[in-house]
C-alpha positions, 0 to 999 in steps of 0.5 A: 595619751602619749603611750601605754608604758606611761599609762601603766606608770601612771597606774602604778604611781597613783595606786602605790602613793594612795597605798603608801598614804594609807602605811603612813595613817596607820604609822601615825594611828597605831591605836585604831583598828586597821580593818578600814586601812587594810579594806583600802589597801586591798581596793588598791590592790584588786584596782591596779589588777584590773587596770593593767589587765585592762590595757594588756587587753589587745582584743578591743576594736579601738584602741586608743578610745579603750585606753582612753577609758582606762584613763578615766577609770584610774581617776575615777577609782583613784579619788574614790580611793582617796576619799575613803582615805580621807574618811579615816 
């Protein structure tokens, strides 16, 4: 990992283009029920707020293996995004 500032610009790209894929769906199907699309957008949000809580989170013993993690964790949640995205 080369640092935490492109790590949190990862978190940022990554949530904000599956937030911005989901505005565009909703663009492209003005006649469907935006409960699901909103449902994603919320994830979205409530996942970047525990992604960043969880870098800023200096009271971990290592580090480097905790950003690690959080790394995972965005792709993990990312494609779990995404996903849900595709579903509708």
């Amino acid at each position: 990992m080369a640092s935490i500032r492109n790590l949190k610009k990862d978190i940022n790209y990554v949530l904000g283009d599956i937030i911005e894929a989901v505005y565009v769906w909703e663009y492209a199907n003005p006649e469907t029920d935006k409960k699901k699309s909103d449902a994603i957008i919320d994830e979205a949000i409530s996942t970047f707020d525990d992604l960043i809580a969880k870098v800023n989170d200096k009271s971990v013993d290592n580090r480097k293996a905790h950003l690690k993690s959080v790394n995972a964790e965005l792709e993990k949640r990312g494609k779990a995004l995404i996903e849900k995205l595709n579903k509708l």
